[in-house]
N, C-alpha and C positions, 0 to 999 in steps of 0.2 A: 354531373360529375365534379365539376369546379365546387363547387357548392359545399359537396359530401368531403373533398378533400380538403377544402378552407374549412369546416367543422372539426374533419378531424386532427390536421395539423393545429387545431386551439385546444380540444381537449386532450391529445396523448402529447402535446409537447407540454403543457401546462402540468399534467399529471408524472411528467418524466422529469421535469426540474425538480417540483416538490419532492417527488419519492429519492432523486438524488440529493436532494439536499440535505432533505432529511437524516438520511443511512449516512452520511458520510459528515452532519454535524455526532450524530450518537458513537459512531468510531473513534473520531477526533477526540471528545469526551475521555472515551476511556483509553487512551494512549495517554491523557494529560493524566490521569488520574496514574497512570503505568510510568510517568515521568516525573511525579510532584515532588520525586526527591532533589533530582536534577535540576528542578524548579527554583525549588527551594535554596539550595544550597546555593546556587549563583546568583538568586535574587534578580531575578531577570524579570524584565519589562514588558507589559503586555502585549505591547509591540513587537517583539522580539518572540515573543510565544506567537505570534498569528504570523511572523512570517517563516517561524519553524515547520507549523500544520499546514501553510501556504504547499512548505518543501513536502512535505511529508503526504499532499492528498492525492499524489497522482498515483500512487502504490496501493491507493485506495479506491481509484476510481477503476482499474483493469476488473475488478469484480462486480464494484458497484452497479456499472452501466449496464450490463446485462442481466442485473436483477431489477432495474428501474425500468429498463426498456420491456422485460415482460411485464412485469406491472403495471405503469401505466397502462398500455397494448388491452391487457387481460379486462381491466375495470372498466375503460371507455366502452367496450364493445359490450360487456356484462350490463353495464346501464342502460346500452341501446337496445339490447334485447330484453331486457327487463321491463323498458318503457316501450315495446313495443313497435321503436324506430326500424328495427332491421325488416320486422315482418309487412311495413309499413314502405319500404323500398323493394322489398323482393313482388311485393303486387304490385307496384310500377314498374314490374318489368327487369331491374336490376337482378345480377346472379350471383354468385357469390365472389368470382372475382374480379367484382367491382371492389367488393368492401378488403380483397387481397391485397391492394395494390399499393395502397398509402401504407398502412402498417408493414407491409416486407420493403416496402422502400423507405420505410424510415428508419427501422431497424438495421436496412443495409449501412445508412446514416451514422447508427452508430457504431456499426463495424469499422469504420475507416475511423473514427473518432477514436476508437478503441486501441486500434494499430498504431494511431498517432501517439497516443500515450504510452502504452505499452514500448514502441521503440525509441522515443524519444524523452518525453515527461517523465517518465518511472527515473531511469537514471541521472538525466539532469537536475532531478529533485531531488535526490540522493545526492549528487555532489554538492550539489548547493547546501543542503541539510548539514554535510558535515563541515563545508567550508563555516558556514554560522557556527554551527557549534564551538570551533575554534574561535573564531572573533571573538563570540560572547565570552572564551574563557580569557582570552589577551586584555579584552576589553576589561573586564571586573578583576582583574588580576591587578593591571595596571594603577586601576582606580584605588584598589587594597590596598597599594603600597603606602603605608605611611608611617612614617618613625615612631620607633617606641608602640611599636604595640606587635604581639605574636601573630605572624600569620600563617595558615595554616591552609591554602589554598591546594596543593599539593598532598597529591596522599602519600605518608611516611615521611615528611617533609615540614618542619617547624623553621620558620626564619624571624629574624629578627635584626633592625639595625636603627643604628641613633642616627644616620642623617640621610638625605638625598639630594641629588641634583635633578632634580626635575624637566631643566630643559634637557637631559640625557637619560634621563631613569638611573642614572648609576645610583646603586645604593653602596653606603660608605661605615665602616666600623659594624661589619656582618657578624651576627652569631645565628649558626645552623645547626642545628639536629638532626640527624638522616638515620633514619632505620632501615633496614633491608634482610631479606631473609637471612644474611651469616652473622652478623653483625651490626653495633650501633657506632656512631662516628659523631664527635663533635667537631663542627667545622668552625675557624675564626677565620675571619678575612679584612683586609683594610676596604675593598670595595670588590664594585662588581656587579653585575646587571643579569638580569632576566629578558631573554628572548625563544622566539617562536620560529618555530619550520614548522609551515603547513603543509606543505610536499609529503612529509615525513611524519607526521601528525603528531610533536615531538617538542616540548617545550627546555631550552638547556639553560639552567643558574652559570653563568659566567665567572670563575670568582680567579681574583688573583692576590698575591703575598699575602700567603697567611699559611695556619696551621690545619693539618688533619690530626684528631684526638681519635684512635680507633681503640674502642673498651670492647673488647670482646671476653665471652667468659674465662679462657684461657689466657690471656696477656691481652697487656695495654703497650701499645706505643705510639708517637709520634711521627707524622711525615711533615716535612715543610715544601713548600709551595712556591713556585712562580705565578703560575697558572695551572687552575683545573677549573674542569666543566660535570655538571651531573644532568646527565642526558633522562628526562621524564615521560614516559611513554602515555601519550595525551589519551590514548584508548581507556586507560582506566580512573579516568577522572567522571565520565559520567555515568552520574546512578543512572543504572535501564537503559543504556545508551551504547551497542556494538558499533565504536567507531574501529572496527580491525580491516585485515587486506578486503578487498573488494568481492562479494559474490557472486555468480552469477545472474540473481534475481538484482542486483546494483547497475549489471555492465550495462555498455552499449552493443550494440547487434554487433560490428566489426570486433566488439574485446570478446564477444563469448566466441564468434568466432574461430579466433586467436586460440582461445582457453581448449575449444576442440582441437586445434591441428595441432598446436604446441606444447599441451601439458602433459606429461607423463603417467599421472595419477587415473586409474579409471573410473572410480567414482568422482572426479571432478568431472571426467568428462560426462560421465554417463547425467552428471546433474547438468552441466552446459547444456546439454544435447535435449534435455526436458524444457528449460528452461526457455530455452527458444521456440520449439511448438508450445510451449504453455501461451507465451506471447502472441501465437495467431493463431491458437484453437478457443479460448478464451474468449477474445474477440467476437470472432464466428460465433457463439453461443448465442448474441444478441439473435443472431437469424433465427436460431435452431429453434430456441427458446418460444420467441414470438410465432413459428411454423405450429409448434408443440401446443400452446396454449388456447391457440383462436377457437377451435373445433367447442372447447369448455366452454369459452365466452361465449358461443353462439346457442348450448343448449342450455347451461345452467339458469336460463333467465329466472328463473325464483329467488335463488340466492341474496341474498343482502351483502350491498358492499363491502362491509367490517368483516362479513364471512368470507367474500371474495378475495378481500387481501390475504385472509389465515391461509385461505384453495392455496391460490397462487403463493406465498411463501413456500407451504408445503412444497410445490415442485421443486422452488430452488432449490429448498434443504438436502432434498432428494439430490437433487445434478451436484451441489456442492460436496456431499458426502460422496458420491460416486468419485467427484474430483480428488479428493483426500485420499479415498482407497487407492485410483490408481496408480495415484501419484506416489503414495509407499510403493506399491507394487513396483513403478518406474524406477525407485530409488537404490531396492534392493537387488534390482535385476530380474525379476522375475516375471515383466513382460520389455518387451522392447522400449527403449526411453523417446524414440522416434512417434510410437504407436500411443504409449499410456496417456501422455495430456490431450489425447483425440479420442478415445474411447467415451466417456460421459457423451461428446457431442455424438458421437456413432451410434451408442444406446436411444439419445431420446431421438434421434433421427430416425430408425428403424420405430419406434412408440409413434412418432409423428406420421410414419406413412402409414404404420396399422390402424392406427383413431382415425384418420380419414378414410378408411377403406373403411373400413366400419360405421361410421356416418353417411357413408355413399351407399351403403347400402339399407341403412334404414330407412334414407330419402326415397330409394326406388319401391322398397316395401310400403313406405306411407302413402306415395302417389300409387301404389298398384292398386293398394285397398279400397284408398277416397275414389278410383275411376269405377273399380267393380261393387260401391256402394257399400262395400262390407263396415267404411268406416265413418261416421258421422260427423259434420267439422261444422263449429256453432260460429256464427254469422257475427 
């Protein structure tokens, strides 16, 4: 038994990195390709993009891991009974749950691994993500600043000034352009600075003595100045990027919490209230999945591996598309929001105990046969 379990802990942990690593470099891809504006436009550093997807893969992994865990699961045991392994342990005596034991106990592995992420990873990589975000734009903002030339970092927003002070960033003999949906304004200013609230996610031009020019199509007038601030709401600076309030699929377990007992709105709640069984139905999947799939690996032995991947895809697509369904269904009210992110695992659990009732049953029909001779089994 040590033996069969140090086998199988090398081939389905070997085959459960790869498949994770895999799925969740082809993800990452296409979010960069979903972001290459954002990319683009700040000019940002390699380094700065791999510790954005750093923030960004734990939101990737609550699904990932349960489609790697069957996989792997499904192809280790497809080989062994392909090659002959499995039928080659059950004449020595072994039953079948010998070969249960390792795979539902690793798969329970990555249930806890799954929770951990899910309540922790998910959102602290979401805050982390948006904290960077911000840096990267104070960071390249900062660096922009250089006299005599237009810059345009700000959307609706053209500046321009002849001097700075560098050990302070104040910029000095300001010319501003400010569009907004009523009107356009030309702003002068003898100086004045650019600062960040990340709290707020909220960038404010600082300007003092000088003029407001407002040209609107109906009259032109002048305001003069001591001090004004133009408050820049940092959410709509990035292409592809919802940096707005926080969502439930963002929070912490204690804020969705919250978001149930205290929010007024009932489709927020009703999505809080999903959002947290998604977080440990999700999980659980790994089990359900791996329960679901073993009975195939044990008969399909013909199959080729490249087919066995397309098998096994198919089920996920299968459980994911059920996810999707009843997940609208959760949305719009039309089952319980408590009940819908459990349903998929409720479906292929009831599949799972019918396939083995139904494999327990052909065993007993095969051995009735091979005892009363009726069936012939070549040596």
């Amino acid at each position: 038994m040590t033996i069969l379990n140090r086998y199988l802990a090398k081939e389905i942990g070997l085959g459960f990195f790869i498949c994770l690593f895999s799925f969740l470099i082809f993800l990452l891809i296409g979010k960069l390709l979903h972001l290459k504006d954002f990319f683009l436009g700040q000019n940002i550093s390699l380094k700065d993009i791999g510790e954005l997807f750093l923030y960004l893969a734990p939101s990737f992994l609550i699904i990932l891991v349960p489609a790697s865990c069957m996989i792997s699961v499904f192809l280790v045991f497809l080989k062994m009974s392909s090659e002959r392994e499995l039928l080659a342990l059950k004449t020595s005596g072994m039953s079948y749950k010998h070969f249960f034991f390792f795979p539902l106990g690793f798969s329970f592995l990555c249930v806890l691994f799954s929770l951990y992420t899910s309540f922790f990873l998910i959102p602290k990589g979401i805050e982390m993500f948006r904290e960077k975000c911000i840096s990267i734009l104070q960071s390249k903002t900062q660096i922009s600043l250089q006299p005599g030339i237009f810059i345009s970092n700000f959307p609706g927003i053209t500046i321009y000034f002849k001097d700075i002070d560098r050990a302070n960033n104040i910029m000095k003999n300001i010319f501003i352009v400010y569009k907004d949906s009523k009107d356009n304004r030309v702003i002068l200013s003898s100086k004045g600075k650019i600062q960040f609230n990340k709290n707020d996610n909220l960038a404010i031009i600082d300007l003092s003595d000088g003029n407001i020019y407002n040209l609107s199509q109906k009259e032109c007038y002048i305001i003069k100045f001591n001090s004004y601030k133009i408050g820049i709401d940092l959410k709509n600076m990035f292409y592809g990027i919802k940096l707005d309030n926080k969502k439930p699929k963002e929070m912490y377990f204690s804020e969705i919490k919250n978001t149930i007992k205290n929010s007024k709105d009932s489709k927020i709640i009703r999505v809080a209230k999903m959002e947290l069984q998604r977080r440990i139905a999700l999980p659980f999947s790994c089990l359900i999945l791996v329960f679901f799939t073993l009975p195939f690996a044990f008969n399909l032995s013909g199959i080729k591996q490249q087919f066995g991947v397309i098998f096994c895809l198919l089920f996920f697509i299968i459980y994911y598309s059920l996810y999707l369904l009843f997940y609208s269904f959760g949305e719009t009210g039309k089952i319980s929001p408590n009940l819908s992110m459990w349903m998929p695992n409720i479906i292929f659990l009831i599949l799972s105990i019918l396939n083995y009732q139904v494999n327990l049953v052909d065993s007993k029909l095969y051995y009735w046969l091979q005892n009363r001779k009726f069936l012939r089994v070549d040596s």
